[in-house]
N, C-alpha and C positions, 0 to 999 in steps of 0.2 A: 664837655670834652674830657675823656680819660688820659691820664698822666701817656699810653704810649698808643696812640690812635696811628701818632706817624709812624708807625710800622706797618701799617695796613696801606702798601702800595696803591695806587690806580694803575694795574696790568690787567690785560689782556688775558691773562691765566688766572681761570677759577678754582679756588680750591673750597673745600666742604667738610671737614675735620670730624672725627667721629673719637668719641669715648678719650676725652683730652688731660686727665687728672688735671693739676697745677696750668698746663697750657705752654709747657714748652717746647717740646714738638710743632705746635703751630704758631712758637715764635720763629721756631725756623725755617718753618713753609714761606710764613711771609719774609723774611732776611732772605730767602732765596727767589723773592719776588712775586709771589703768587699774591692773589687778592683773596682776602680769607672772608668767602660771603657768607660764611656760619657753622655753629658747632653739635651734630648732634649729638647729647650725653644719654652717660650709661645709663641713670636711674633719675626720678624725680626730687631726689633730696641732692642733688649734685652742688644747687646756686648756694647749698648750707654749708657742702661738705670742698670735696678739693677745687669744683668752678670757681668756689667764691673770690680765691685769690685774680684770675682770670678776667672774672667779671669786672672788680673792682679796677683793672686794669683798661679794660679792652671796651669800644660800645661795637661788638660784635654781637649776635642776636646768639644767644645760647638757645636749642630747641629740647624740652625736655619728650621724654618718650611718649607720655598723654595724647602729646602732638602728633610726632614722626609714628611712632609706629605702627602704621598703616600703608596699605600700599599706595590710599589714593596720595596721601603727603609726597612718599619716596618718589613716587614716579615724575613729581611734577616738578622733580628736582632735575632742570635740563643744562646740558653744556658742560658739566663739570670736568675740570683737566685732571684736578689730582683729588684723592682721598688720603689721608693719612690720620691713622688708627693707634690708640695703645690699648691695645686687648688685655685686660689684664692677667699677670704674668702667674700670680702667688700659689695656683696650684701645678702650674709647672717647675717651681723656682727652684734652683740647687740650695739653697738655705732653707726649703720648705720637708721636715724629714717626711712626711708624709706625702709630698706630692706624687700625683697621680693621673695619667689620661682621661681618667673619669674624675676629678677634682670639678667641684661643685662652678670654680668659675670660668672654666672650659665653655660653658654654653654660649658665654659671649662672643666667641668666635661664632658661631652659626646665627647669632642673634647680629652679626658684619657680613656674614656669608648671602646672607639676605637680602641685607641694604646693599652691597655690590649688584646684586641681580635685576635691583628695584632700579637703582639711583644708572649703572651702566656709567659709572664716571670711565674716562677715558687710561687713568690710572689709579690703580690701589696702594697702598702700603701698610700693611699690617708688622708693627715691631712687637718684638715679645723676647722671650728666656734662650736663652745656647742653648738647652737643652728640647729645643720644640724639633730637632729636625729627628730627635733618638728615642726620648719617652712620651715625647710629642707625635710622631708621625703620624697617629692615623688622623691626626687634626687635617695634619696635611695631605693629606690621603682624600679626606671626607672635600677637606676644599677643589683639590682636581677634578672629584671626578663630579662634585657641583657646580661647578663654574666654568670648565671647559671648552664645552660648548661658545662661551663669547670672551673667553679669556685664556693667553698662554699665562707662564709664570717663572719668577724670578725667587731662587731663595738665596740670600746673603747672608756671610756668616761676617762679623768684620767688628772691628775692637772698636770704640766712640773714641779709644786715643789716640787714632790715626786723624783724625780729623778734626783738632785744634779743642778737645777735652782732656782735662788732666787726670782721665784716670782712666784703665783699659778698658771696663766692661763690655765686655763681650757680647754681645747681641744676635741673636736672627732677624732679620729683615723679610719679610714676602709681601713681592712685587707683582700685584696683576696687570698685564698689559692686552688693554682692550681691541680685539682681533679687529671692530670696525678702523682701527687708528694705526695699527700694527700690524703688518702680514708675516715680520718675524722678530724675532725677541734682542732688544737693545742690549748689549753689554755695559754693565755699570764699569764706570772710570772707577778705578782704586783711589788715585786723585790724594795720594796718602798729605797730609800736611804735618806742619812743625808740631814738635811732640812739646806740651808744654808740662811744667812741673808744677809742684804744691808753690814755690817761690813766688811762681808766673802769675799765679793767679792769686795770691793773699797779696803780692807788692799791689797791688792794685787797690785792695780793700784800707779806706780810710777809718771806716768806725771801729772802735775798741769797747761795742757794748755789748756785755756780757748778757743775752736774750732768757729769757725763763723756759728753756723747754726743756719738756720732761724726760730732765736725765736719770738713769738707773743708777748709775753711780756716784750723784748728788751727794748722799753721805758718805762717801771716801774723797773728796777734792784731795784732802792733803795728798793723796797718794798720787797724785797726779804729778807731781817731782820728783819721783821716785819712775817714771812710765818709760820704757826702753823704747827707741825709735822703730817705727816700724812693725811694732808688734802692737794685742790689743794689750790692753793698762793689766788684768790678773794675767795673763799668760808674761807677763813681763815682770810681774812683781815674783811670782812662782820663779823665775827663770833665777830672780837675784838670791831669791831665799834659798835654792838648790845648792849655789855655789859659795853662801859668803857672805854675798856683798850688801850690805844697807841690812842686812837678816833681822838685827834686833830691831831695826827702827819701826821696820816693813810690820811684823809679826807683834810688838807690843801695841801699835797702833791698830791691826786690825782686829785682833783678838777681840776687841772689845765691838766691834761691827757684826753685823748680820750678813757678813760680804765673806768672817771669816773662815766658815765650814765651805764654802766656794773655792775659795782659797787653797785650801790642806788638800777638797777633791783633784784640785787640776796640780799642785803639786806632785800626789802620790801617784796619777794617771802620767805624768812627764814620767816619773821617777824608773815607772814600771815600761815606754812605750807603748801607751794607749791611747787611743784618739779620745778629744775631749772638745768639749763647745764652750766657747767661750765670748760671747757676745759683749764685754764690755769694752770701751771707746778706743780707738786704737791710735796709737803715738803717730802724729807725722813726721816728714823729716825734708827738709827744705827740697833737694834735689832727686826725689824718687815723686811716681805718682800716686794717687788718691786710690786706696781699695773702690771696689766698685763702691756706687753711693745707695746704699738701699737703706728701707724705713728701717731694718733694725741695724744701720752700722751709725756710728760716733764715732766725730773724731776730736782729739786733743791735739791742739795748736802744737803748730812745731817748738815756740820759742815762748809760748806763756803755760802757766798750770791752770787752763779753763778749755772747756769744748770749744769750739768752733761757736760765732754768732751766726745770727740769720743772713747776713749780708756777705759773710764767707761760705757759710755755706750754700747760699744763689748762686756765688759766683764759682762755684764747681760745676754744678750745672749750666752756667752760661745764660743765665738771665740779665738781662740790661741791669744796670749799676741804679738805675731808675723806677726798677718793679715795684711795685708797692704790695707788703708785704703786712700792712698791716692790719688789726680786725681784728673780729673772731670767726673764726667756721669752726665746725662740729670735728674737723679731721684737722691734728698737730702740724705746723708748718713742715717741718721736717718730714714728714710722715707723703704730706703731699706735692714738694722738691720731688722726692728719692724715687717715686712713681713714677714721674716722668724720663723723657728722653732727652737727655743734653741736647741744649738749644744746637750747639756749631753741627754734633751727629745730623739732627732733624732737618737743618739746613742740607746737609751735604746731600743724604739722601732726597727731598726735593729738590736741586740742584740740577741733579742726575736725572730727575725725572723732565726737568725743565729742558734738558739740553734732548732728551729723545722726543719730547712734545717738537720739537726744532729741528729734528732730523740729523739729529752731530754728535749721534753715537753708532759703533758700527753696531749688523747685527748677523744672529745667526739664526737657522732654522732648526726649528726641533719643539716639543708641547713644555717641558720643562729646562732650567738651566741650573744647576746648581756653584751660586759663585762663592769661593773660599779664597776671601782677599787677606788671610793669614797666613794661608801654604800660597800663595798666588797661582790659585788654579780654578779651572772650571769643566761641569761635564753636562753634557746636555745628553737628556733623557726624555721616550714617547713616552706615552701615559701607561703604557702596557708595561713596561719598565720600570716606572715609579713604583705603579703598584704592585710590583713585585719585589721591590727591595724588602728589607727586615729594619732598614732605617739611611739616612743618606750620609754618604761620604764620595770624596775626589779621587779614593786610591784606583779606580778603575776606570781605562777611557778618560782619562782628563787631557785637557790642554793647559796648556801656560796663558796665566795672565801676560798684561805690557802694562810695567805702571805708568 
């Protein structure tokens, strides 16, 4: 028996989880009561790499592609209610400088576009980057006018901090809703919940062990009391030495680091009004929320001089206080957290999908919906229309949400 089996309901609703890193998302499938009958992953190295944490958690059957990808497998996959996907994001990512439509891990979306067609589950959920409705669209373009035929759609724009995660990230959501099950397209509940903060979620955390993952900024800890709230640790050290403050402590210490020509660059880029990158660990600060959590962000505890440990940083993502976390796989714990989708998001969205499997969500008619539970608004568009836009937005023909 795996440490959290009881999370794996006996409901009446099946769910079949595809491309799951870490496996948070389908903690929240089942937290929102769906019975999770199995997971198919991306690649065959998956039970080494981000599965493995999953695995060691869950005796859910993991299917590698050797298996599944075939159509006699897909097809013989019957009754499924939900699908829920994390495609992955990194060649569309606003921190990826080079992302691109055509970025190499794009194909996984058509390598889902597929298993939708094959498997016919009754709902989809593909979550992915803010940015898929705009550099992204012919993604979304390619899926309508592939899947149309037995699927309208749902595209959600909506922050994971309306819905009891402590930090906004921004998200798209695409929602397929199976014409056999659906003759018109559910409106998602906004359903906004309590905004919780860094406090909310570290008062929680009992352990104070300092984990070994590999920090970049490991050789400057000491600077780590010197780190301004809110910002990352150099853009904050830069900030002091502009004006004054801590200057000599800041500068005779780094000076002697390989951190410190980093240092002078993002100074004389402040100095001048120039944008600059600065990817090391960024200060928290008790009552504001978590930058979004991704593989390459860090964060420094609000009230001590160390990064965050494993069990803080779970618990920004919303994993049971019980995950087991321990082991080795071939992909950095943090690394395979930051992939995933906050468990409370995963739930809400399954949730919603729970409540139209039920018939207790209103609906409207039309081939596309685009919902923006930020502006609270929504537009529905035929496919003749989508395919005509140059990328999607609410300013035209919207209605008003009702939270």
């Amino acid at each position: 028996m795996k440490p959290l089996d009881k999370l794996n309901p006996n409901s009446k609703f099946k769910a079949v989880n595809a491309f799951i890193f870490a496996g948070s998302f389908s903690i929240g499938v089942m937290k929102a009561g769906f019975h999770l009958d199995r997971v198919l992953e991306i690649s065959n190295t998956q039970p080494q790499e981000n599965a493995f944490y999953f695995m060691q958690n869950f005796d859910i059957p993991v299917i590698l592609p050797d298996e599944w990808e075939n159509d006699e497998y897909l097809t013989s996959l019957k009754d499924v209610d939900l699908m829920c996907c994390n495609c992955p994001c990194s060649s569309l990512s606003q921190i990826n400088r080079n992302a691109s439509v055509d970025g190499k891990n794009n194909v996984h979306f058509y390598r889902l576009f597929n298993i939708f067609k094959k498997v016919k589950p009754k709902i989809f959920v593909i979550e992915n980057a803010p940015t898929l409705i705009k550099l992204g669209f012919p993604i979304l373009k390619d899926l309508v006018n592939q899947l149309s035929d037995q699927y309208n759609f749902t595209i959600l724009r909506d922050y994971a901090g309306n819905h009891e995660v402590a930090m906004k990230r921004l998200r798209t959501m695409v929602v397929g809703w199976n014409k056999d099950n659906f003759t018109e397209i559910p409106l998602i509940h906004q359903d906004k919940q309590k905004q919780l903060t860094v406090k909310d979620v570290l008062s929680t955390i009992k352990s104070d062990v300092e984990d070994n993952f590999s920090k970049s900024c490991d050789s400057i800890k000491e600077m780590y009391q010197y780190a301004l709230p809110n910002f990352s640790l150099m853009t904050g050290l830069a900030k002091q030495c502009l004006r004054g403050t801590n200057k000599d402590n800041i500068i005779n210490y780094m000076k002697n680091t390989k951190h410190y020509k980093e240092l002078v660059r993002i100074m004389d880029r402040m100095s001048n009004n120039k944008n600059y990158w600065d990817k090391t660990p960024h200060k928290l600060e008790d009552d504001k929320l978590f930058p979004s959590f991704t593989s390459v962000n860090e964060y420094i505890h609000p009230h001590k001089n160390r990064c965050l440990n494993i069990k803080e940083s779970a618990a920004i993502m919303g994993y049971p206080e019980e995950f087991d976390f321990s082991g080795k796989s071939n992909i950095p714990v943090y690394q395979a957290m930051a992939q995933g989708v906050p468990v409370n998001f995963g739930k809400y969205i399954a949730s919603q999908a729970k409540l139209a499997l039920e018939n207790k969500l209103p609906t409207v008619k039309g081939d596309i919906v685009f919902q923006h539970h930020i502006k609270h608004l929504y537009s529905i568009f035929d496919k003749e229309e989508f395919n005509n836009l140059e990328f999607l937005d609410v300013k035209k023909n919207s209605s008003k949400l009702v939270d």
